[in-house]
N, C-alpha and C positions, 0 to 999 in steps of 0.2 A: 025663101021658103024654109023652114024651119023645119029641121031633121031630128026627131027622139031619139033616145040614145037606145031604144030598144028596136028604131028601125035600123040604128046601122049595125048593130048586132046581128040583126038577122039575113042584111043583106054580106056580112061580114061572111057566117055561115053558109051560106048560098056560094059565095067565092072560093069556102074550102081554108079562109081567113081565121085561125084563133085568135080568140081574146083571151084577155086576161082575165083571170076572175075577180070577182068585185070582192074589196077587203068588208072581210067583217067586221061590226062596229064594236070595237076593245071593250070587255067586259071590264064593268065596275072595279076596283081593288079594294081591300079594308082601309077603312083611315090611317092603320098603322102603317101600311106598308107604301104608302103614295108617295111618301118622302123618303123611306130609307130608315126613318129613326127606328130606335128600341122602341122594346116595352118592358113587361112589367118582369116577364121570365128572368129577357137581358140584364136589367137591372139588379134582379136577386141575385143571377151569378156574378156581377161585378162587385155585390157586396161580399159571398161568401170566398171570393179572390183579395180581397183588401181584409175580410179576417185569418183568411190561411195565409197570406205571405207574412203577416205578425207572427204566426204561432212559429212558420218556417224559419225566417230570419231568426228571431230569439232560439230557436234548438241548434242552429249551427251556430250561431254565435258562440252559446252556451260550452256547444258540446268540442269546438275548438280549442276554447278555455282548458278543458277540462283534459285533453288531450296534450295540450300544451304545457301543463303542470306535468302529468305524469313523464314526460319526457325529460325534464327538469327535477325529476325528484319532488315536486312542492305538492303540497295537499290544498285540496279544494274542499268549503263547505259551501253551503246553500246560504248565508247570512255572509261570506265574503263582497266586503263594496265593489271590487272588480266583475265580479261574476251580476250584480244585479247590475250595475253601471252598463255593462255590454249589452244584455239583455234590452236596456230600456235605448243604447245609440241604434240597437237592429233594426229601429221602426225608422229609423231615416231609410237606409236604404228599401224597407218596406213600401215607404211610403211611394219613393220614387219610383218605384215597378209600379203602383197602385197609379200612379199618375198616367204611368203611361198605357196601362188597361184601358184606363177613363177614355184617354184622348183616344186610343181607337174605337171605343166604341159609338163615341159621341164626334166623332169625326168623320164614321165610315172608313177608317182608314184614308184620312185626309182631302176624304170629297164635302167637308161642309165644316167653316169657323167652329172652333171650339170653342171659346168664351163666350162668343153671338146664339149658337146652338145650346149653350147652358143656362141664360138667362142672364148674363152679366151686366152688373149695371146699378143705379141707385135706381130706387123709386122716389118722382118727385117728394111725396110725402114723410123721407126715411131717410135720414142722411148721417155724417157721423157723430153727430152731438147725439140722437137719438138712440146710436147705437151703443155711446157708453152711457146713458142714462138707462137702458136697458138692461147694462150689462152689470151697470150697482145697483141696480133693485134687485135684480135675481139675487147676487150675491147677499144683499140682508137679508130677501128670504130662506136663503139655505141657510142663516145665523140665526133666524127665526124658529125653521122649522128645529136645528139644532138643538134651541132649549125647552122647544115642548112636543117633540117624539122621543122615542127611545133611540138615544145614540151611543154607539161602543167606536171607540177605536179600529177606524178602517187597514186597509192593507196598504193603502197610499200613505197614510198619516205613519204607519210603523216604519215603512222605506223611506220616509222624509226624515225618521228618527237617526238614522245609521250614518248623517254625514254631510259636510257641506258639497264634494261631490257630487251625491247623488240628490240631492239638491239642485246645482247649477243643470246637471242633465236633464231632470224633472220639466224646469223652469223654460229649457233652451227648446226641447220637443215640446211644451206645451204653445208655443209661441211663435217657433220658428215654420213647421209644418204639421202640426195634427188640426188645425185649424180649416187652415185652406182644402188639406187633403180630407180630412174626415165634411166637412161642407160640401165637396166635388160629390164624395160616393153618395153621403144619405139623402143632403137636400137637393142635390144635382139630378146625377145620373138616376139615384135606386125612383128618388120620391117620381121624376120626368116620366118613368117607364112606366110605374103602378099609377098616375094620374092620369097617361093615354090608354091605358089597359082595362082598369076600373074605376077610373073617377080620382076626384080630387079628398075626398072624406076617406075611401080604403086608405090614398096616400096618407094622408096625416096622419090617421089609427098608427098605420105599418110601419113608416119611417117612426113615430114616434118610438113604437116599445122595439123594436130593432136595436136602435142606437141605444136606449137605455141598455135593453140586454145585453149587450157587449163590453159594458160597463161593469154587470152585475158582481163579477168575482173580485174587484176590485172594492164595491163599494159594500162587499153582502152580511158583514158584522151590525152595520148603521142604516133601521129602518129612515131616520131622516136624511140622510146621504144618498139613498136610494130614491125617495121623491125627491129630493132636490133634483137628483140628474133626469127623474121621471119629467119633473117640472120643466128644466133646461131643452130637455130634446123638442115637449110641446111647443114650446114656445118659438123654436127656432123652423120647427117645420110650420109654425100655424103663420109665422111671419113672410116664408116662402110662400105660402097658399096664398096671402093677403096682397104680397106685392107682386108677386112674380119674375121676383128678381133672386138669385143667386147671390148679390154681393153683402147684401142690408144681413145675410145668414154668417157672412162670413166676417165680417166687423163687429158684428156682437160676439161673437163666441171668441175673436180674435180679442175683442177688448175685454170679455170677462176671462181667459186665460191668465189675459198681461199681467190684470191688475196681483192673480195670484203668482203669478213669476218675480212679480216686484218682492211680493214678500216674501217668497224664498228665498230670495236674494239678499236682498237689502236687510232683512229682520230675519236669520238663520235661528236664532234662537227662540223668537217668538209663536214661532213656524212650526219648529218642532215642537214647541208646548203646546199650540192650539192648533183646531183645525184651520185648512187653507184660506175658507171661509171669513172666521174671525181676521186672519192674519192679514187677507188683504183690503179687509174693511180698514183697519187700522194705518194697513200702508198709503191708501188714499188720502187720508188725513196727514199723511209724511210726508206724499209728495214733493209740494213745494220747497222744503226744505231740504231735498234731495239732491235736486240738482243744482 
């Protein structure tokens, strides 16, 4: 004979017996919050944390420098190679606070793969011949756009003038970590959080002129310098959009650094007479005969 669950309830009652009350069925959550990830807020702050530890780092750098002389008797100018030299090693240790922002936030604090939870990975259609064929075309377009907008002498190209130095430091952060670290914050963590947030098109817009703008005081004397980098950032976030990978963002921009590393390096003087652009179109052609 088959007993209802609402007769032994009542016979429960009759006995003086409580039950337990029946669980309510768990209200829905927001998509964002079912797993734990960021969004789109999250991400803005991790970006405006990877531009204030730069501006951080370089002031105490700086201002240790400067503390350090006077304690010494030596004078400091603003055009001294040590003092921009310092300024531009501050973004290593930037960088690595910036990393470790990342991994907590795309970690949860260590409850979920970081690389796996970032998108890491090739997409079959994208591999790394793709990503230095992309990485010298951009470059002729920035040699393009060079000779038919209006270009002035940037603020990179004047501190590429002061010295082989600041040069190799230039060459060593453009190559060793603004790569990987600036790919983790824009196309990673910031783009990850404004695509669960508001779509995949906010992202692109966002991460697009974000990254440029960070760029801007660097590049703000040369309208074509400024699309170029306008150009660079599209293109690297529309390649996130398209594959959904993280890594294909970071081998380009890793390969179109190198190529200008090489010729700061390798062609110090050609370097400082042209822009980066020219320089490492020409280095490409050196290669071979380099190593």
């Amino acid at each position: 004979m088959d007993v209802t669950e609402s007769q032994v309830c009542s016979k429960c009652n009759e006995r003086g017996i409580e039950t337990a009350p029946a669980l309510a069925p768990a209200a829905p959550q927001p998509a964002d919050s079912q797993d734990g990830k960021w969004g789109a807020r999250t991400g803005l702050l991790v970006w405006l944390s990877s531009v204030a530890l730069i501006l951080v780092f370089q002031i105490v750098a700086v201002i240790a420098y400067i503390m350090y002389k006077r304690v010494t008797n030596g004078e400091v100018t603003l055009t001294d190679p040590l003092v921009i030299i310092l300024s531009i090693v501050s973004a290593f240790p930037a960088h690595i606070v910036t990393l470790l922002v990342c991994w907590l936030v795309v970690t949860g604090v260590g409850r979920r793969p970081f690389w796996q939870t970032l998108g890491w990975g090739w997409h079959p259609q994208f591999k790394w011949v793709h990503a230095v064929a992309l990485a010298f075309l951009m470059l002729m377009l920035n040699y393009l756009l060079e000779q038919y907008l209006p270009h002035q002498e940037t603020e990179l190209e004047k501190l590429l003038k002061l010295g082989l130095g600041i040069r190799l430091t230039v060459a060593a952060l453009a190559v060793l970590t603004a790569p990987l670290v600036e790919e983790v914050v824009y196309r990673g963590v910031l783009y990850s959080g404004i695509e669960r947030a508001w779509g995949k098109t906010a992202a692109v817009c966002l991460v697009t002129i974000l990254f440029a703008g960070v760029h801007f005081y660097q590049y703000r004397e040369s309208i074509a310098a400024l699309t170029a980098i306008l150009l660079l950032s599209l293109v690297l976030t529309m390649l996130r959009a398209a594959t959904g990978k993280l890594l294909p963002c970071v081998a380009t921009h890793l390969v179109y650094n190198g190529l200008q590393a090489i010729a700061l390096i390798a062609m110090p003087e050609q370097a400082a007479d042209r822009s980066p652009a020219f320089s490492a179109l020409i280095a490409i052609l050196l290669i071979p005969g380099l190593s």
